[in-house]
N, C-alpha and C positions, 0 to 999 in steps of 0.2 A: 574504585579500581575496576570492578567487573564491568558498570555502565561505560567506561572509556573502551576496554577491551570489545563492549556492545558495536558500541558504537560505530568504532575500528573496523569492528570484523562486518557492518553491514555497511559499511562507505569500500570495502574492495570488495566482497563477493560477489554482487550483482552486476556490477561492472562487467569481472570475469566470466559468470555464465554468461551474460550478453556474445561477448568475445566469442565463447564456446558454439554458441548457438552461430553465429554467422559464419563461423570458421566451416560448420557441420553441413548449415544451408549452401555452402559455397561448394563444398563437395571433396573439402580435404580429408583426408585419412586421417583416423587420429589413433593412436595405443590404444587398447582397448581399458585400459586402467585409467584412463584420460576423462572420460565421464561420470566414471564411477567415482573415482577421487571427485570431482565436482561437484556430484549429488551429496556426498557425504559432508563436505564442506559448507552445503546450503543448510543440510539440517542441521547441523552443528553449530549455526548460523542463528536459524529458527529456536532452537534449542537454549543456545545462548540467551537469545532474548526473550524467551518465555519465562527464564530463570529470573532475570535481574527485575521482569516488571512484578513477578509475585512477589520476591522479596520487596520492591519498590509499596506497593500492595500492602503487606501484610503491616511496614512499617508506619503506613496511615491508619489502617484500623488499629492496630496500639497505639496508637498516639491520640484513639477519640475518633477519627472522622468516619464519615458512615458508610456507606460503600459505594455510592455515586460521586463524593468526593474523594473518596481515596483512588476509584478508580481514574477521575478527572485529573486530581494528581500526580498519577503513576503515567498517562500520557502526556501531562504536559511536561515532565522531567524526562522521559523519554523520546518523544520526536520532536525535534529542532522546530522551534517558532516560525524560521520561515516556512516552514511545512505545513506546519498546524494552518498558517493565515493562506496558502494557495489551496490546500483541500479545503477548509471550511467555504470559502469562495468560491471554487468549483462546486458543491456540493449544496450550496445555496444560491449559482446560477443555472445549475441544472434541474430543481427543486422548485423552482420559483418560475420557470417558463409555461406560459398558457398551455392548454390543452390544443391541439390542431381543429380547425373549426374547418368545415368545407369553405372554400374560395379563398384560404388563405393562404394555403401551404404552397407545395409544387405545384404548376397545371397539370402536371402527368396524374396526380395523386385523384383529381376529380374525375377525371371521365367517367361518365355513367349516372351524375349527381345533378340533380335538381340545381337551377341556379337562385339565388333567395336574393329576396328585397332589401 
């Protein structure tokens, strides 16, 4: 039950600050308990789910597993699969690009640079 409430509460909160944030950038006036309530809500949020992945946690190490497996466990039952597969692939296409070599990048980025054989 806590992990769906998890779940719940971080599939609408961020949404809503997003909301909050444009509404603010836009230049509307808001109540001043308006943001306040918001921040409370995100850590309440944070909070939430710091709670459920310890318990998640805690119930792999009694169960035997070591601590890189139980923590391995406690994010794969906690962030959705299609998550896990676009971060890992983001993080292994940005991870895995060459280093910038002169003459390859921008032409802006040379000026001033020998040109090489």
């Amino acid at each position: 039950m806590p992990l769906r409430t998890a779940r719940a509460a971080l599939f609408v909160v961020p949404p809503l600050e997003l909301l909050l944030l444009v509404v603010l950038a836009a230049g509307v006036p808001l109540p001043a308990p308006m943001p306040v309530a918001a921040e409370v809500a995100a850590a309440t949020v944070l909070t939430l789910e710091l709670l459920v992945a310890r318990r998640l946690f805690r119930a792999g190490r009694r169960g035997g597993a070591g601590r890189r497996a139980a923590l391995s466990a406690t994010v794969a039952h906690l962030v959705p699969p299609l998550v896990r597969r676009r971060t890992s692939a983001s993080v292994i296409t940005s991870s895995s690009s060459p280093a910038r070599q002169p003459g390859r990048g921008h032409p802006s980025a040379d000026v001033g640079e020998a040109p090489t054989a």
